[in-house]
Residue, then its C-alpha position, 0 to 999 in steps of 0.5 A: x500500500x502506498x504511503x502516500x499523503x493525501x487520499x484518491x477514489x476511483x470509479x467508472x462512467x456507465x460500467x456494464x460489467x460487474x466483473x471489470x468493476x470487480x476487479x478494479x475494486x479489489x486492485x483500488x483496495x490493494x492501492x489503498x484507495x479511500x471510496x470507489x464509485x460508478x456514475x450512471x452505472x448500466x445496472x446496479x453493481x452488487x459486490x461481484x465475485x472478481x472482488x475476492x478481498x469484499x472491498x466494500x466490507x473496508x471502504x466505502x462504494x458510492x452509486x451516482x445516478x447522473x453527473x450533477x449528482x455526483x457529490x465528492x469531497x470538497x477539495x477533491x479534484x477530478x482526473x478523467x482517464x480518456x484517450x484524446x488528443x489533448x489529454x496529458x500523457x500519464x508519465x508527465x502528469x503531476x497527481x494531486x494529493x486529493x483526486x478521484x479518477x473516473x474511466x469511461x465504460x467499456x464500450x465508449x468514452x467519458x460522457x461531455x458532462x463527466x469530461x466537463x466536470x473533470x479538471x483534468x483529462x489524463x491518458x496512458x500512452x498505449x497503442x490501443x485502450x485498456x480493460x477499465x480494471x487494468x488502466x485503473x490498476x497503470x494509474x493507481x501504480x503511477x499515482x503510488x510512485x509518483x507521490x509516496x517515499x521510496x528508495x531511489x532506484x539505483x544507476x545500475x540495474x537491480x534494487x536500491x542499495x540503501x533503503x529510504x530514510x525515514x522523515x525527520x522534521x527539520x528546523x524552521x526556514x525562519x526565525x524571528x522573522x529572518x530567513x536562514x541562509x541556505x543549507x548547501x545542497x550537491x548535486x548528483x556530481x558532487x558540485x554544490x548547487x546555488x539556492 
């Protein structure tokens, strides 16, 4: 699970197939996800077999009948998966530390409504579109890399060869009103780096 600040959801836009739900559910579980959601879900969506782990029993499913009922928490900022033109590409997109992702169905794309609501329109660079559980389970693992503290991956290949240090609070930036002068910061060549 990621140890990550912040929280995120992830849902689905007129899911149809309660096993993809399923599946994504499980995968957002495992991801440490915070609530998933359906909005305009084909049918309703009772805990599918795929969902071997019973997700609901350990975070909350919210069903919105329509977009402008849709109701998330305040500060949360919508991200929607959806392979267009302008969208940004997932490597370089920055996740904000409250988000809800929403995917399209699986026979179709985000609605003009949902795509409207969204802040911002993400996209996994593939050939072709994915399952709707396994592009949920490419953003949830970037969203994991991307914001929680790991050791950083050596030049070489293999494993880090010392593990991330834990946090420690640092002293204040300021004191007294007055700025401190900067620590000394090198870089990866050993050079000191101007602040």
């Amino acid at each position: 699970m990621s140890n990550a600040r912040g929280y995120f959801g992830i849902g689905v836009e007129g899911v149809s197939k309660p096993m993809n739900f399923g599946n994504l559910t499980r995968t957002a579980y495992g991801f440490g996800a915070s609530f998933v959601f359906t909005v305009s879900p084909d049918h309703c969506i009772k805990a599918p077999l795929s969902d071997t782990p019973r997700s609901q029993d350990h975070m909350p499913w919210y069903s919105y009948p329509s977009v402008s009922e849709m109701h998330l928490p305040e500060g949360c900022r919508i991200v929607g998966v959806e392979l267009t033109d302008d969208a940004i590409e997932l490597p370089s997109f920055r996740h904000p530390t409250r988000a809800a992702y929403v995917l399209g169905p699986e026979r179709g794309s985000l609605s003009p409504e949902l795509m409207e609501a969204c802040e911002f329109i993400i996209k996994i660079p593939t050939r072709f579109c994915l399952n709707v559980a396994t592009a949920g389970a490419v953003i949830m693992y970037d969203r994991m890399q991307a914001l929680g503290r790991y050791a950083e991956r050596p030049v070489k290949v293999g494993g880090p060869i010392e593990p991330v240090k834990p946090h420690v609070d640092g002293k204040s930036q300021y004191s007294a009103g007055k700025r401190l002068p900067p620590k000394k910061v090198r870089d990866r060549q050993g050079k000191i780096q101007k602040n």
